[in-house]
C-alpha positions as a Markdown table, in Angstrom:
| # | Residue | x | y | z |
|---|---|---|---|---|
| 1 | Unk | 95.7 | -89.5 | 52.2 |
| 2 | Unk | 95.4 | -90.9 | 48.9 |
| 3 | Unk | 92.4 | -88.6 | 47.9 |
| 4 | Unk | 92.3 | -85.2 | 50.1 |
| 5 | Unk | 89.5 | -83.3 | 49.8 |
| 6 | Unk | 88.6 | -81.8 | 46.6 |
| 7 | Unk | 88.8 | -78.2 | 45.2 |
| 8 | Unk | 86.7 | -75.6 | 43.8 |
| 9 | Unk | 88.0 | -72.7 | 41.6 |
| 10 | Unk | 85.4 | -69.9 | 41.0 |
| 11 | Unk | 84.3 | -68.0 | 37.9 |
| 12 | Unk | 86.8 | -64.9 | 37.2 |
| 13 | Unk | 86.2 | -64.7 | 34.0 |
| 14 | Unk | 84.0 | -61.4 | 32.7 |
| 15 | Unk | 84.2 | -59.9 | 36.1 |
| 16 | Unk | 85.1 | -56.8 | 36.5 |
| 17 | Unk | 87.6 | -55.0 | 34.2 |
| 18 | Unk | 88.0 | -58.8 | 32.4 |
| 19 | Unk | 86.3 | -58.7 | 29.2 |
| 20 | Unk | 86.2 | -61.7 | 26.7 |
| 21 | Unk | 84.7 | -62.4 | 23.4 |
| 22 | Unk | 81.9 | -64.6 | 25.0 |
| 23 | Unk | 79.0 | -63.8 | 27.4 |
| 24 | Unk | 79.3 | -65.1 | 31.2 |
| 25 | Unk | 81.6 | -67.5 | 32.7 |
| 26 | Unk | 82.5 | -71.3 | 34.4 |
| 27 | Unk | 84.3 | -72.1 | 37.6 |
| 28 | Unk | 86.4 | -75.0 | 38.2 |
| 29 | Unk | 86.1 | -78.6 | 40.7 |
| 30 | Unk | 88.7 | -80.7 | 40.8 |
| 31 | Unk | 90.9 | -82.7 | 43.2 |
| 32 | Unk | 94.4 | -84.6 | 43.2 |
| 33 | Unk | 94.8 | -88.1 | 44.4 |
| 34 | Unk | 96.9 | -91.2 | 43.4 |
| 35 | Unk | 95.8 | -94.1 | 41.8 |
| 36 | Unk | 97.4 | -97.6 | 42.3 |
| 37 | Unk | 101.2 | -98.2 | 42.1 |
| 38 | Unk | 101.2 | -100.8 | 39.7 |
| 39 | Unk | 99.0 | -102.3 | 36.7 |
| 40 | Unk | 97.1 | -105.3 | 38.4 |
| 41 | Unk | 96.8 | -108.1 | 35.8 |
| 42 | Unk | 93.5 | -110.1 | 35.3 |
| 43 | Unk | 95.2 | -113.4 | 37.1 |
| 44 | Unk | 96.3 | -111.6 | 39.8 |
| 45 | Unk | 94.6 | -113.0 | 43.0 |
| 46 | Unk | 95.5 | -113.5 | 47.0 |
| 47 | Unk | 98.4 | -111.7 | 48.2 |
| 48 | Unk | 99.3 | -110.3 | 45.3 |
| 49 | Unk | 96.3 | -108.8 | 44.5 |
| 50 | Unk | 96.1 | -107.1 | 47.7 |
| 51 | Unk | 99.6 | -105.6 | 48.0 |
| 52 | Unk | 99.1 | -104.4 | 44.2 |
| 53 | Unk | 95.9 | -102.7 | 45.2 |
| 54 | Unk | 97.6 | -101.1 | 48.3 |
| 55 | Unk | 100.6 | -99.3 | 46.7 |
| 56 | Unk | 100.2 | -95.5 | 46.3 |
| 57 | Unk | 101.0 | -95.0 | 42.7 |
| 58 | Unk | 102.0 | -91.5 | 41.6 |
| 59 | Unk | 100.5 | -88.0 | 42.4 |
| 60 | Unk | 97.6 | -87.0 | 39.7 |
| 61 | Unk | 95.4 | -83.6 | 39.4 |
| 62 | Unk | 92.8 | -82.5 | 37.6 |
| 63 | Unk | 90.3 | -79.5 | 36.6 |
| 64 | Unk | 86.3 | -79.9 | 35.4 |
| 65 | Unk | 84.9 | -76.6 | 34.4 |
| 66 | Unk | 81.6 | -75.8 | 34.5 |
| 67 | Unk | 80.1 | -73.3 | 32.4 |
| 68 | Unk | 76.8 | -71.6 | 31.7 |
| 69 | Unk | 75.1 | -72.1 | 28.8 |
| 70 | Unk | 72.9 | -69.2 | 27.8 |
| 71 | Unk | 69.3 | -69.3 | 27.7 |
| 72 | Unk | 68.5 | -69.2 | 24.1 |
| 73 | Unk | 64.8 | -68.7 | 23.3 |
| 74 | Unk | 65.1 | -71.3 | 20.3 |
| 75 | Unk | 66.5 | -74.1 | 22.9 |
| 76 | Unk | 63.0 | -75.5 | 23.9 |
| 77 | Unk | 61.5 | -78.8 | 25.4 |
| 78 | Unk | 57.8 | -80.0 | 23.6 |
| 79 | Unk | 55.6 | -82.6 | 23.4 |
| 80 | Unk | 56.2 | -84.4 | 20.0 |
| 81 | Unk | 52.8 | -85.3 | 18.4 |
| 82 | Unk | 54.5 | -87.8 | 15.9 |
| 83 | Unk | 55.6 | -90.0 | 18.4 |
| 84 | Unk | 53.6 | -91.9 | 21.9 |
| 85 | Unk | 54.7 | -93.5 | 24.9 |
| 86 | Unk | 52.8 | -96.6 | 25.9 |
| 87 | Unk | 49.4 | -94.9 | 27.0 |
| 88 | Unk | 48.9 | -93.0 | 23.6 |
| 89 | Unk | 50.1 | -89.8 | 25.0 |
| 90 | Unk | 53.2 | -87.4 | 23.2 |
| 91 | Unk | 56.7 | -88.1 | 24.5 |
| 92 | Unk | 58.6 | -85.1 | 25.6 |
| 93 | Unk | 61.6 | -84.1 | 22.7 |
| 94 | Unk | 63.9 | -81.7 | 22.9 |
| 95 | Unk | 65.3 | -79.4 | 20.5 |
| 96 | Unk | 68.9 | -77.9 | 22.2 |
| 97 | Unk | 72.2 | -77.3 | 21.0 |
| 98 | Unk | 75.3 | -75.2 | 22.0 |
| 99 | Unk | 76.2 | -72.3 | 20.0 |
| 100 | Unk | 78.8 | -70.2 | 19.1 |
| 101 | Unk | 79.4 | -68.6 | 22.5 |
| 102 | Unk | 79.5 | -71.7 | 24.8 |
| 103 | Unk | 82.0 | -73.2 | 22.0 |
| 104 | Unk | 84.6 | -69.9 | 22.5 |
| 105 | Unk | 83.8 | -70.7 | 26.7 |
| 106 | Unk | 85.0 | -74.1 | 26.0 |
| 107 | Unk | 88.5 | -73.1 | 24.7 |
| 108 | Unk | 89.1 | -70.9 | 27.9 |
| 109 | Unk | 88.2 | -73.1 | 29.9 |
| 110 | Unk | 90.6 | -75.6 | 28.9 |
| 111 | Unk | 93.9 | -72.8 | 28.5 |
| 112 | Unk | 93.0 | -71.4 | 31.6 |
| 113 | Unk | 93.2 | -74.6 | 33.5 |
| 114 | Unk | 96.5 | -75.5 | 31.7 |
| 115 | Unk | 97.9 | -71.9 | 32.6 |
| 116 | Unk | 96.8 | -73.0 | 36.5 |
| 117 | Unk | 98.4 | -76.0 | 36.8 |
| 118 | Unk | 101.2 | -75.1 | 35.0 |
| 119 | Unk | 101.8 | -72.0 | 37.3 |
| 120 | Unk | 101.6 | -74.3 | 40.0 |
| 121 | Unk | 104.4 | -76.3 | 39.4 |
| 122 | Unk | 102.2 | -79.8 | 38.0 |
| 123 | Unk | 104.1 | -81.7 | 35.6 |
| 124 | Unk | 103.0 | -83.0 | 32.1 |
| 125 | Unk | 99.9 | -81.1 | 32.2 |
| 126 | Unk | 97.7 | -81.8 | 28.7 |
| 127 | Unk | 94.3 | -80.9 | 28.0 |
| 128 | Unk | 91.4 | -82.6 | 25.9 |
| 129 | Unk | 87.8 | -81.7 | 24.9 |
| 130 | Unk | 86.3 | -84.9 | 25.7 |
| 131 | Unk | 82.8 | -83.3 | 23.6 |
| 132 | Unk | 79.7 | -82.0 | 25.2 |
| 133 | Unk | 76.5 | -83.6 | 25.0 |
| 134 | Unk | 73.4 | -81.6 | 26.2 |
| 135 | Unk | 72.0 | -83.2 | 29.6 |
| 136 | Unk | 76.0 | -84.4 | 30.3 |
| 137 | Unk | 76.7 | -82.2 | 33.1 |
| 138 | Unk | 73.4 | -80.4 | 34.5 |
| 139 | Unk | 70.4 | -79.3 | 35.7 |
| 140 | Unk | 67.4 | -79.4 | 34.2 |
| 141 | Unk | 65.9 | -75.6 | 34.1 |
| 142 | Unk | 63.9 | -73.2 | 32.9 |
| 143 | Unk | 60.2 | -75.5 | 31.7 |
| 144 | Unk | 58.2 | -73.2 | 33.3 |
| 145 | Unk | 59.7 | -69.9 | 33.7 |
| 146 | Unk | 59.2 | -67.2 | 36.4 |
| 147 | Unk | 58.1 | -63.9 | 34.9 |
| 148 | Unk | 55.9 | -60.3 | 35.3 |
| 149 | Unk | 54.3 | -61.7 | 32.4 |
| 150 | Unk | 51.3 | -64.5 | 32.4 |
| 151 | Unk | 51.9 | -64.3 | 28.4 |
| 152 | Unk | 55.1 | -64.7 | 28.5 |
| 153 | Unk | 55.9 | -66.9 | 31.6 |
| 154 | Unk | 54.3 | -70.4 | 33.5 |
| 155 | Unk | 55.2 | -68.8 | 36.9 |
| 156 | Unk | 54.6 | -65.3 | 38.7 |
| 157 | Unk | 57.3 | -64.0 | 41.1 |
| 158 | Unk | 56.4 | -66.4 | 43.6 |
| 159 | Unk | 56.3 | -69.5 | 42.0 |
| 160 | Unk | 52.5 | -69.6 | 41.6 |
| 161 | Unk | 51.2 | -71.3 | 38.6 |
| 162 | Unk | 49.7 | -68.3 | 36.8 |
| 163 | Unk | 46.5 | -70.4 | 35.5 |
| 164 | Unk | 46.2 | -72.4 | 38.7 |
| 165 | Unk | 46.7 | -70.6 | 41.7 |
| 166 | Unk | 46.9 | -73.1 | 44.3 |
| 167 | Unk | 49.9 | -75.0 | 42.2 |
| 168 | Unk | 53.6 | -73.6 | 43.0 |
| 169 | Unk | 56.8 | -74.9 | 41.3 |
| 170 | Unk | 60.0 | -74.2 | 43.2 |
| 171 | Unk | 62.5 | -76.4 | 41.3 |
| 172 | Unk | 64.7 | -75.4 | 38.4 |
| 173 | Unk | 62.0 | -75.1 | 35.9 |
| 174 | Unk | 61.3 | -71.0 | 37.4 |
| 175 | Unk | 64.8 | -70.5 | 36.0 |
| 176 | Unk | 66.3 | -70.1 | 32.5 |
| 177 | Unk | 69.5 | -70.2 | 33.8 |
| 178 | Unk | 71.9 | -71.1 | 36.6 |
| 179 | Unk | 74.7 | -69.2 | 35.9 |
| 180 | Unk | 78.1 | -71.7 | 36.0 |
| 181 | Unk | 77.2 | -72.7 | 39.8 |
| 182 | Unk | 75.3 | -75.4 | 41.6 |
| 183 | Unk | 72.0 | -74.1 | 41.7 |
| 184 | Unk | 70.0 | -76.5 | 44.6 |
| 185 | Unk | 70.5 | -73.8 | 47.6 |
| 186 | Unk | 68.7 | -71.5 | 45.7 |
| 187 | Unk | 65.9 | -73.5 | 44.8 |
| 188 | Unk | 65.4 | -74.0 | 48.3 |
| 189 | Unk | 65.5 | -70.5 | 48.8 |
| 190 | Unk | 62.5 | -70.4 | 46.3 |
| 191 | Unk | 61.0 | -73.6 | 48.0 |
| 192 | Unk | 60.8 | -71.6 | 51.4 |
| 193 | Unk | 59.9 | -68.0 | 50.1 |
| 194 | Unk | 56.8 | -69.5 | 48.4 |
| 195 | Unk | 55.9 | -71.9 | 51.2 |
| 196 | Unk | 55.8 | -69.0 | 53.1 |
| 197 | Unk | 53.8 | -66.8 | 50.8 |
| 198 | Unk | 51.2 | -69.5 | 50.4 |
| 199 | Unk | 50.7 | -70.1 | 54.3 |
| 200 | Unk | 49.5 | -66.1 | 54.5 |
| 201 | Unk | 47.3 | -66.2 | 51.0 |
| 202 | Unk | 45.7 | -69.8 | 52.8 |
| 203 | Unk | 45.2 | -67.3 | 55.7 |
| 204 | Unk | 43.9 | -64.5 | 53.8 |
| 205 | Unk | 41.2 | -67.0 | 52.1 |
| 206 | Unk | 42.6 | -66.9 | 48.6 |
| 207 | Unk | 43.9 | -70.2 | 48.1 |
């Protein structure tokens, strides 16, 4: 086909005897497929149109990394007295950045992926930095940790809201970090650990 299925490359870097000058890692997605065969101009319509849009144009891959961003203790989320939404109450701001680690990941990432390719046998491989924005390419974590700690955490080991027992949070916000991967399985390995844990406190008689 046009656009087989796609492909998934996963973190080797800082595993094992491989040491870098950054903390953790990223994996790789990313796919080939082939675009159209030839440029279709805005006046193109009818026939041509269609036989434009159903030539195979040339062969094209590519590789998205995907890399963990560590969970800093100044990165935070907070509700912003200075500013109201339409009921009079705080807007949520936040206050994150990347730092000097992620930006060393970044440059991996992109030589690594060229060194791929190129070992492959693609032709006319380049790479770019596009930029990262924070919130481009993730999932929201880590608002109300899990910890030992009710001082020091939202969230005891089984996602029960420390101050209100009968509340559990099993999305990201238990987690300060997802490593480089997709976290959603294990959130709904949280989701059914808890579920579970409440059903016998409900039959015990303390929730």
């Amino acid at each position: 086909g046009r656009r087989p299925t796609g492909i998934y490359v996963p973190r080797f870097r800082n595993v094992g005897s491989d040491k870098r000058d950054y903390l953790r890692g990223f994996g790789y997605q990313g796919g080939a497929g082939r675009g159209r065969g030839v440029e279709v101009a805005e006046f193109t319509i009818g026939t041509d149109l269609k036989n434009a849009l159903t030539e195979p144009g040339k062969w094209g891959m590519n590789l998205l990394a995907f890399g963990e961003m560590l969970p800093y203790h100044d990165n935070k989320i907070f509700l912003d007295k200075t500013k109201k939404d339409k009921w009079g109450l705080p807007v949520l701001s936040f206050d994150v950045e990347i730092k000097e680690n992620e930006i060393k990941m970044r440059k991996d990432m992109m030589n690594d992926a060229a060194e791929m390719l190129n070992a492959a046998g693609v032709k006319d491989v380049s790479t770019y930095d596009a930029g990262y924005a924070v919130g481009q390419g993730i999932h929201e974590m880590g608002t109300a940790r899990m910890g030992r700690d009710r001082k020091t955490s939202v969230l005891n080991g089984n996602n029960q809201v420390w101050d209100a027992p009968n509340v559990f949070v099993t999305d990201g916000a238990c987690m300060t970090s997802a490593s480089c991967v997709n976290p959603s399985l294990t959130y709904m390995a949280l989701t059914a650990r808890a579920a579970d844990f409440a059903v016998k406190e409900l039959k015990k008689g303390n929730l």
